[in-house]
N, C-alpha and C positions, 0 to 999 in steps of 0.2 A: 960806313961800308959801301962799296962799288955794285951795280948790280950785277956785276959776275960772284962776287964773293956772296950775295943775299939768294944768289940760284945756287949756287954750290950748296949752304945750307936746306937750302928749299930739296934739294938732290938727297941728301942725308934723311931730312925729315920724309920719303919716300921711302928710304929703305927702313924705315922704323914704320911707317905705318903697313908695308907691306907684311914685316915680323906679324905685326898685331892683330892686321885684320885678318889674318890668315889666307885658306885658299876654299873657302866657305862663298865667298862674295855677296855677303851678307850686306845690307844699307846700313850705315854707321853715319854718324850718331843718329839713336832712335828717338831721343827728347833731345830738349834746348843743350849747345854745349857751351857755356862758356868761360871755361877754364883752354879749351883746346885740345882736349884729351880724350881722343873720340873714343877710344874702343875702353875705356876705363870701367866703363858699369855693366858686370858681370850678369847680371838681374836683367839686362838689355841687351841683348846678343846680336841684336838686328832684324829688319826682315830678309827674307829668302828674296833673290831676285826673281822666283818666279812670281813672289806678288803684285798684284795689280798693279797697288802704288810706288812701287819701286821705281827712281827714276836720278839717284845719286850715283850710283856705283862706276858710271865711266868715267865720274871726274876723277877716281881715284886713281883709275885706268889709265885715263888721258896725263897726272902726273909720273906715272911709273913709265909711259910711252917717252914720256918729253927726256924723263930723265937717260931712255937707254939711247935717244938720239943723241944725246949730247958726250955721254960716256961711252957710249957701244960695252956697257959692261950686260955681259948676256944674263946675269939674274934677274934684271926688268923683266926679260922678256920672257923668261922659266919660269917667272910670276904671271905674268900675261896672260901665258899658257893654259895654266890653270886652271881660268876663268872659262874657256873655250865650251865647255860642255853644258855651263849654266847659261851662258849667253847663248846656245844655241837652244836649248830646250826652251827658253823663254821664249821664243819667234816660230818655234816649230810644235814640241808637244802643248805648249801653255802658251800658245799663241793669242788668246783671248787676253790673258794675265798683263793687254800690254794697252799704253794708252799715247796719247802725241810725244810723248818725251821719252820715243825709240831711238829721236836724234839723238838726245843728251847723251844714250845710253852707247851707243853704238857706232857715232863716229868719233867718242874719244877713244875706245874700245878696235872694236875690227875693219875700220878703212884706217885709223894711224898703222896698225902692225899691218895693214895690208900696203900699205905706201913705205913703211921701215922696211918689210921682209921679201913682197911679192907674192904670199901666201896663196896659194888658189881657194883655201876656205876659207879665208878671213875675206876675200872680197866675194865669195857666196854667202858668206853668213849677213855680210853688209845689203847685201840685195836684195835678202832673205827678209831683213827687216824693213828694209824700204817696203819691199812687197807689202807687208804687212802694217807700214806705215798709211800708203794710200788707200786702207780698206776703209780708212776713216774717214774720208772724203765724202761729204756730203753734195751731192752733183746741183741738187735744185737751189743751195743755198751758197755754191760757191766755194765754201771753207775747208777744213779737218778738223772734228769734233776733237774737243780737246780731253775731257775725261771718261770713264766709265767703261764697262765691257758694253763692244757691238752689239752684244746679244741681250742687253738695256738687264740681263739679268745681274742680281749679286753674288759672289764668290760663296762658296759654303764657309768658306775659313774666316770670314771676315765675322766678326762679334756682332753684335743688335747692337750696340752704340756706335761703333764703327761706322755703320749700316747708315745713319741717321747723317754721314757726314755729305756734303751738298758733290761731293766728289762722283757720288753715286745716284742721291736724290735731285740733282740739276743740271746731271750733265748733258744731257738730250737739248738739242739745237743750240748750245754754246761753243763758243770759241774765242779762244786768250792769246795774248800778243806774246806771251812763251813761245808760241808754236814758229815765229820766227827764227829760231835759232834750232830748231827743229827740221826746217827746210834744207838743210845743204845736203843731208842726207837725200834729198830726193835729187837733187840736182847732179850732185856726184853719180847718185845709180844712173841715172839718164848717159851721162858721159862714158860712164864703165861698160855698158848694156848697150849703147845707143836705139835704146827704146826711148820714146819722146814722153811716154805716158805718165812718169815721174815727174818732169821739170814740167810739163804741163797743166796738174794738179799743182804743183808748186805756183807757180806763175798764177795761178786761179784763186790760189789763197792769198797771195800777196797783191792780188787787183782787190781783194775784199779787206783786207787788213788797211790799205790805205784809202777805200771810200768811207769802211766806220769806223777804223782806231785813231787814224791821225784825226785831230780836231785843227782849225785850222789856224789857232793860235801856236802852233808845234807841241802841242804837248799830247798825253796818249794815254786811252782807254786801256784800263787791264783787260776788258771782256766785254763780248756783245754776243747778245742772245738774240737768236733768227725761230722763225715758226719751223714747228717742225713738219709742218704740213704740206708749206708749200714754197717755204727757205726764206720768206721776206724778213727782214729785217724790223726786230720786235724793240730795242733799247739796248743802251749802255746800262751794262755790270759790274763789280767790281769785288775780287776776293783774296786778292792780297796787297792793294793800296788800300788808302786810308777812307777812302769816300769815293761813290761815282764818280763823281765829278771834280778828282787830285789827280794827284800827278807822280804815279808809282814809279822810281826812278831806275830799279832795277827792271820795270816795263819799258819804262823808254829805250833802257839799252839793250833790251834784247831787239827792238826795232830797228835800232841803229844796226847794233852788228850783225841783225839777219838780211837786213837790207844791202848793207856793204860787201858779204862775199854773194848776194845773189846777183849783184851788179858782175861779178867774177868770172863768175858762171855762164852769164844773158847777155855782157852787156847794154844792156836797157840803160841808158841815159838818165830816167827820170828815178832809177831806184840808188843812183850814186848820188846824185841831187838833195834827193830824200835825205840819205841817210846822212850828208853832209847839214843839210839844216836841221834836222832833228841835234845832231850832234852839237854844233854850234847853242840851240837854245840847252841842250842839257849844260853846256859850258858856262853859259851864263847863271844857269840858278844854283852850279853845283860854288860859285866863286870862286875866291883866290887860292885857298888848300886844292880845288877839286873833287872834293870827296863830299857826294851830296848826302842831305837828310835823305832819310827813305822813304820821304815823300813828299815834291817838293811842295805842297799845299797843305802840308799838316799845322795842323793849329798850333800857337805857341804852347800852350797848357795843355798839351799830350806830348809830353816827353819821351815815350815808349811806344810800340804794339803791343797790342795785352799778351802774355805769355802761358801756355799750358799751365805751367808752374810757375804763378807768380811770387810764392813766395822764393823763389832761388835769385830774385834781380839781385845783381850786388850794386844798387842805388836804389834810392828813395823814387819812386814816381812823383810823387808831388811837390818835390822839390826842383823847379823852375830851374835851378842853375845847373841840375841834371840836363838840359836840352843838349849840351854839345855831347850827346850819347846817341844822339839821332841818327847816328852816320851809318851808311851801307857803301861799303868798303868794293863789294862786289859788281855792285853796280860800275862803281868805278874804273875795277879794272875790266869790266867787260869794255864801257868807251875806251879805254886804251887802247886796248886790242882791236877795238873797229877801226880806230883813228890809223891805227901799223899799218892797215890793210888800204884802206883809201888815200893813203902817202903814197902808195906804190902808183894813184892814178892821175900825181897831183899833187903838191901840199899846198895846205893851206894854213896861215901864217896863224891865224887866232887860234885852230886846231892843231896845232903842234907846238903853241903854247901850253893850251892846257894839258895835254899829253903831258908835257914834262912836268909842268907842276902837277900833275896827279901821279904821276909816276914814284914822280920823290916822296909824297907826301906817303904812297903807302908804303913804299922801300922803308923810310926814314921815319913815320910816325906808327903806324900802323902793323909795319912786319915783328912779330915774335921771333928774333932770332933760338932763344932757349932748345938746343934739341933734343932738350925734354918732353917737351913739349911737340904733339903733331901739328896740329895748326899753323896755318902761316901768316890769317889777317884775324886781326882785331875787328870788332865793328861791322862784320859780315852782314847783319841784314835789320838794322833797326833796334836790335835786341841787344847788340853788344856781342855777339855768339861768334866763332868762328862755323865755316862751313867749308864744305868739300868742295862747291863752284867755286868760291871764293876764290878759296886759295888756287886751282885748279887755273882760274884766268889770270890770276896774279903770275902766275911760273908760265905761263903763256906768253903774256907781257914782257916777262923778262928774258924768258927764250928766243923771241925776235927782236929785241931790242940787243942784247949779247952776242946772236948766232945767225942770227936773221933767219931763226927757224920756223919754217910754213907745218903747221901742225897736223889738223883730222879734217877741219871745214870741208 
């Protein structure tokens, strides 16, 4: 199949998940999926976007967005719509409810329909969050706190085991190389507003992400933890790679691609640079498919991430010849999508190799055409699971590679 014909289904598989998840904007799937069939367990309805950890729901948003650029068929956007009241209440009454991953939520969400439509409140509600983005901003230490409510208190609705997850018990003076992809929202606001005070705090995080994330062999910290006292720099952390001191791949690429449209925005010389060598070394450990383990320094004999539900793997963990299951698919196509972007400033020959061979490899190895199935990538994150970024960047990839379509960034 062409990649016009694998986004036309991708197109489809939106209007099916749009049926299912309804107009609720609930976070789908609540446990491991991987069959692809996110809204399938009744018993799991999702959580409310006004909860804290809520931090999926734009990519659903951002495929429903892509898909109504492509088609202009207006029930994308009657779905969109929908959504309007729950994204707003999250930034304004349960404004608390919200943590660094306002970008994820809300520039796949209300700057794309505000760049499709011209909406006057979709680019208030965009601002709306930004606002509420840089309250996170910790001044003495440089950064944006990446988890937890500001008010260091815990939610009443959250359960005692809940409670006990490090989301809440460590988030005080952390910060994660997430937050890179988290950034364009502030920079956009800046440009929309022309308040400086956005891209400034932006600019302030990304002087701090690459004096402790990047290490200087190119490879990159998922987290560093600062005092909270008085911001100095306490160690490297890590809590969705495999070890401190590996090499989280779907980390890497949020550096790469936050780094690549903040060059967009700034100009800054030294952050295309960045992103261009960060990119190159992910190229090299992901090899000739493209499509890296999910960690490029996981030991041979850990086949997997441990899973909620281990008993649902459909593989053996300790069988060795399980490794080529190691793949995150997402990570993948986030480089892609960096790589679209810093072509526009430049190409560069070994980087637009790998592009294509990663391209192909998730079109041709990795895509579930079935639209039975919602899911669009296999091998999302380690676990074998499909996910909503996943796929999300994947129909990204293939939107600008098709249409040369400039998305929410």
């Amino acid at each position: 199949m062409s990649y016009g014909e694998i986004l036309n289904i991708s197109v489809e598989k939106t209007r099916r998940n749009m049926r299912e998840m309804g107009n609720e904007w609930r976070e789908f799937p609540l446990k491991s999926c991987f069959d692809g069939r996110y809204f399938s367990d009744a018993q799991q309805p999702g959580r409310p976007l006004s909860h804290v950890f809520c931090w999926t729901q734009g990519f659903f948003a951002g495929m429903a967005g892509i898909s109504y650029a492509i088609t202009k068929d207006e029930a994308f956007l009657n779905w969109l719509r929908t959504g309007y009241d729950y994204f707003y209440n999250k930034v304004n009454r349960d404004s608390l409810e919200t943590m660094h991953d306002l970008g994820f939520l809300y520039s796949p969400y209300s700057v794309f329909l505000y760049r499709q439509t011209g909406e006057t409140r979709m680019k208030e509600l965009s601002v709306k969050a930004a606002d509420e983005l840089i309250k996170r901003y910790v001044p003495n230490g440089h950064y944006i706190q990446a988890w937890g409510r500001m008010n260091n208190r815990t939610p009443d609705y959250v359960d005692d085991e809940l409670a006990k997850n490090h989301f809440f018990t460590q988030s005080k003076g952390l910060a994660i190389i997430d937050c890179m992809m988290n950034l364009p929202l502030l920079f956009w606001a800046s440009r929309e507003t022309g308040h400086p005070v956005y891209a400034n705090i932006a600019t302030e995080h990304i002087r701090t992400t690459i004096q402790y994330f990047i290490r200087e062999d190119g490879s990159v910290n998922h987290a560093y933890r600062f005092s909270v006292l008085d911001g100095a720099p306490v160690q490297p952390e890590n809590y969705c790679g495999y070890a401190t001191d590996s090499w989280w791949a779907r980390g890497a690429a949020w550096a790469i691609y936050g780094l690549a449209i903040a060059y967009e925005y700034t100009r800054v010389p030294e952050y295309l640079a960045l992103a261009e060598q960060l990119a190159l070394r992910f190229a090299e450990q992901a090899g000739e498919e493209g499509v890296p383990v999910w960690d490029f320094r996981l030991p041979e004999a850990t086949p997997a991430i441990a899973s909620e539900n281990r008993s649902a793997f459909p593989w053996d963990p300790s069988d060795l010849s399980n490794l080529a299951y190691n793949k995150d698919t997402s990570a993948a196509a986030i480089v892609v999508c960096a790589i679209q972007r810093m072509s526009k400033h430049g190409e560069n020959a070994a980087l637009e190799r790998y592009k294509r061979a990663a391209l192909d490899s998730l079109a041709h190895l990795y895509f579930n055409p079935d639209k039975g199935v919602n899911g669009l990538l296999t091998h999302s994150n380690g676990r074998m699971e499909y996910t909503s970024y996943g796929d999300y960047f994947f129909m990204e990839a293939l939107a600008h590679e098709t249409h040369g379509l400039d998305t929410c960034w």
